[in-house]
C-alpha beads as a LAMMPS data file, in Angstrom:
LAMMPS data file: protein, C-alpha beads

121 atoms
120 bonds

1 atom types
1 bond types

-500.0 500.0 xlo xhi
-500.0 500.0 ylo yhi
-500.0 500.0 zlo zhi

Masses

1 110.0

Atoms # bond

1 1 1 0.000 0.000 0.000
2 1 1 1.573 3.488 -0.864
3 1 1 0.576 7.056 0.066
4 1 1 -2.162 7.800 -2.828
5 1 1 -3.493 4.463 -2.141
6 1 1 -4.884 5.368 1.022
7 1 1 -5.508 9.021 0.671
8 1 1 -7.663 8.360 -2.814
9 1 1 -8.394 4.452 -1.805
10 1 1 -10.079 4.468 1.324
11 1 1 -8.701 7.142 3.568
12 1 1 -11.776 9.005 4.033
13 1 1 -13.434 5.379 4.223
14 1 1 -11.074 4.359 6.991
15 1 1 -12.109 7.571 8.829
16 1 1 -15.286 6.410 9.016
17 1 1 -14.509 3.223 10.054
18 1 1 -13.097 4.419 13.108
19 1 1 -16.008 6.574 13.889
20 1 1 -18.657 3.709 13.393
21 1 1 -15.815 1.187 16.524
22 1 1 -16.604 -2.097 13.814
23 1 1 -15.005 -3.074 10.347
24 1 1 -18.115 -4.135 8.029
25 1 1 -17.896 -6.806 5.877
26 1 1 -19.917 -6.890 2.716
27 1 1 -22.344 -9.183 4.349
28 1 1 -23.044 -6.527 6.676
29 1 1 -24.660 -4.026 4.123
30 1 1 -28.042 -4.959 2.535
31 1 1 -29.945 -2.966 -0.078
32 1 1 -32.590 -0.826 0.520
33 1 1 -36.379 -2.092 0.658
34 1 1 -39.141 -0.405 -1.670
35 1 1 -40.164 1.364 1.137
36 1 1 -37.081 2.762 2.025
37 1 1 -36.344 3.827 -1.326
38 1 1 -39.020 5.860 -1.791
39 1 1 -38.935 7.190 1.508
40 1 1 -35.139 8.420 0.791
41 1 1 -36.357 9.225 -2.736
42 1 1 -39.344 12.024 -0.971
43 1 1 -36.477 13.750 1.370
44 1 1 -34.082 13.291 -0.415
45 1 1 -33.334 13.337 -3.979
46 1 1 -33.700 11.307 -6.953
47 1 1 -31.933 7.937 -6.653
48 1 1 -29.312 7.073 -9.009
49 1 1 -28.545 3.268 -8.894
50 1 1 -28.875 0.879 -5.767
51 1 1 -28.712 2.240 -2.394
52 1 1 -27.222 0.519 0.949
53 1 1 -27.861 0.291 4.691
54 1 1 -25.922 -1.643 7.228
55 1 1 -28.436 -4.665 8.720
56 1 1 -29.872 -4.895 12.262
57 1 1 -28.135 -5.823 14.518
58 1 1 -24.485 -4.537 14.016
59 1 1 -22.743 -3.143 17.001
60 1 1 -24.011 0.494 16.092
61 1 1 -26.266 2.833 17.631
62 1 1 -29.505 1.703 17.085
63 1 1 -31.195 5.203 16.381
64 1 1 -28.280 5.966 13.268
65 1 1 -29.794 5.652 10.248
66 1 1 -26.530 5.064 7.464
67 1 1 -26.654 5.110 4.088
68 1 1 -24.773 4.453 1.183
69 1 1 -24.819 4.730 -2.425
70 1 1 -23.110 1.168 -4.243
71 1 1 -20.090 3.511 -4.718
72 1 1 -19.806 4.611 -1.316
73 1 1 -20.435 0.786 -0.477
74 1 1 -17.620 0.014 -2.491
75 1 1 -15.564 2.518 -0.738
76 1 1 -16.249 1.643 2.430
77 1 1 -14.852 -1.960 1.795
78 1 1 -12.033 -1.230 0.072
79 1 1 -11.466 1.307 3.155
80 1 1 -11.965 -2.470 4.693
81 1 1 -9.414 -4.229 2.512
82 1 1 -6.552 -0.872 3.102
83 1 1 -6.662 -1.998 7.190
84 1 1 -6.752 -5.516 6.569
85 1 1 -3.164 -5.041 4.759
86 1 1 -1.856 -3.314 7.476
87 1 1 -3.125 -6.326 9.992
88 1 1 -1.490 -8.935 7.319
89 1 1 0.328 -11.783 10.057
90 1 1 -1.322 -10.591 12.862
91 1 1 -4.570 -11.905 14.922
92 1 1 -6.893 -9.889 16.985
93 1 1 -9.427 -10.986 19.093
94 1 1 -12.039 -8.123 17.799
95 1 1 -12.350 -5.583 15.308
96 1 1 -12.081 -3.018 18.568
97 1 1 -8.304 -4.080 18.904
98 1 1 -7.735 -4.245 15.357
99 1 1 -9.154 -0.507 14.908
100 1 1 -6.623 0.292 18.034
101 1 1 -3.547 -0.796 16.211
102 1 1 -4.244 0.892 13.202
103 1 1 -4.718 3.864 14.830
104 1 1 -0.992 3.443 16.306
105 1 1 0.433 2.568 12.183
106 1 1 -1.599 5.656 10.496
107 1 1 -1.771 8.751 10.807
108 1 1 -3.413 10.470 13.902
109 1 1 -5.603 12.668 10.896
110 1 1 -7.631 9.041 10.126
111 1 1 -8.494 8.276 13.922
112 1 1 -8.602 12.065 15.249
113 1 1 -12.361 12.739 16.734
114 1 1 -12.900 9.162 17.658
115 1 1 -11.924 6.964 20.519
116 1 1 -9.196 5.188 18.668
117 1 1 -7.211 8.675 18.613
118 1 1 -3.719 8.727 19.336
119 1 1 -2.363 11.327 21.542
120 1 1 1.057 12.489 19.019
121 1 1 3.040 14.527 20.986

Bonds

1 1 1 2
2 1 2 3
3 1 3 4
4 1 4 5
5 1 5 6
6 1 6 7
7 1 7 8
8 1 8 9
9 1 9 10
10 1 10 11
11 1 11 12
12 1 12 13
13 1 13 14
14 1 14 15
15 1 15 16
16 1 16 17
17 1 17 18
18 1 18 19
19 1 19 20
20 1 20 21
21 1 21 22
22 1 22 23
23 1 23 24
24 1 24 25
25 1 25 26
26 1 26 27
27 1 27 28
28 1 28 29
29 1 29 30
30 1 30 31
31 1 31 32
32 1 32 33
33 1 33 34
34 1 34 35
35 1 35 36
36 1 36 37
37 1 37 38
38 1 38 39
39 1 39 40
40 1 40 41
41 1 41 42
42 1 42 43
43 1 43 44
44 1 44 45
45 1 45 46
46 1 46 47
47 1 47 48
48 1 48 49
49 1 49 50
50 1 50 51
51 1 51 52
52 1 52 53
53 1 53 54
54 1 54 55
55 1 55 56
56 1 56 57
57 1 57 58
58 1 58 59
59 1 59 60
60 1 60 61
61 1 61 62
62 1 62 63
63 1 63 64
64 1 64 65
65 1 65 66
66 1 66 67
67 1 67 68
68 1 68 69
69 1 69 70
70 1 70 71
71 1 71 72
72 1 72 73
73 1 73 74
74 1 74 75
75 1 75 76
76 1 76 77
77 1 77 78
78 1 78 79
79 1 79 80
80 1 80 81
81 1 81 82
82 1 82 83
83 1 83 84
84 1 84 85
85 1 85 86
86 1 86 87
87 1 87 88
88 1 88 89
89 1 89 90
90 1 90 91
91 1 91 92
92 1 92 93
93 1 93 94
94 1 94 95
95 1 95 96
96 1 96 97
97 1 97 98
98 1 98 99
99 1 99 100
100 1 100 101
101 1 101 102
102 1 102 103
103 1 103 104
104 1 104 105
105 1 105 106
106 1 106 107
107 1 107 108
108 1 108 109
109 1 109 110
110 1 110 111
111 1 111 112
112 1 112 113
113 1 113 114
114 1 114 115
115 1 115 116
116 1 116 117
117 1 117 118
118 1 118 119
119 1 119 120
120 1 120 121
């Protein structure tokens, strides 16, 4: 992985990572319902292409409602596959400790706001 890799990759993907505390997997997302769509559709805007929303049951707040188009989907994941590069040989016991040692190999800019936030003196 080089520099423009992760700031045009997944770096803005991997900030959001660390503010959600859990590293979806694709199986996490599902696609919107026909209700949903047209619900986003009549406060929203028109709906280009599929849209996305993690499932129940995800350690996330409840009450957050998150939503992606398939190309912030796709970002997301490959936000995903940037920190599993930077775990390659390594074993964690959750994606809590995994999100704490990336926050120690990036910089502090991807984890700043968030409770993985390293304190760089």
């Amino acid at each position: 992985m080089d520099f423009f890799d992760l700031l045009f990759g997944g770096g803005q993907a991997i900030q959001g990572i660390f503010r959600l505390g859990f590293i979806p997997k694709e199986e996490d997302f599902r696609e919107f319902s026909g209700e949903e769509y047209q619900k986003f559709k009549e406060k929203e805007c028109d709906i280009c292409g599929k849209m996305y929303t993690f499932k129940s049951g995800l350690p996330i707040a409840e009450h957050d409602v998150y939503v992606f188009s398939e190309e912030e989907k796709g970002i997301m994941l490959k936000g995903v596959e940037i920190i599993d590069s930077l775990c390659e040989e390594k074993t964690f016991i959750s994606d809590d400790a995994k999100l704490r040692f990336v926050a120690t190999v990036l910089p502090g800019v991807f984890s700043e706001g968030t409770k993985y936030a390293c304190n760089e003196k």
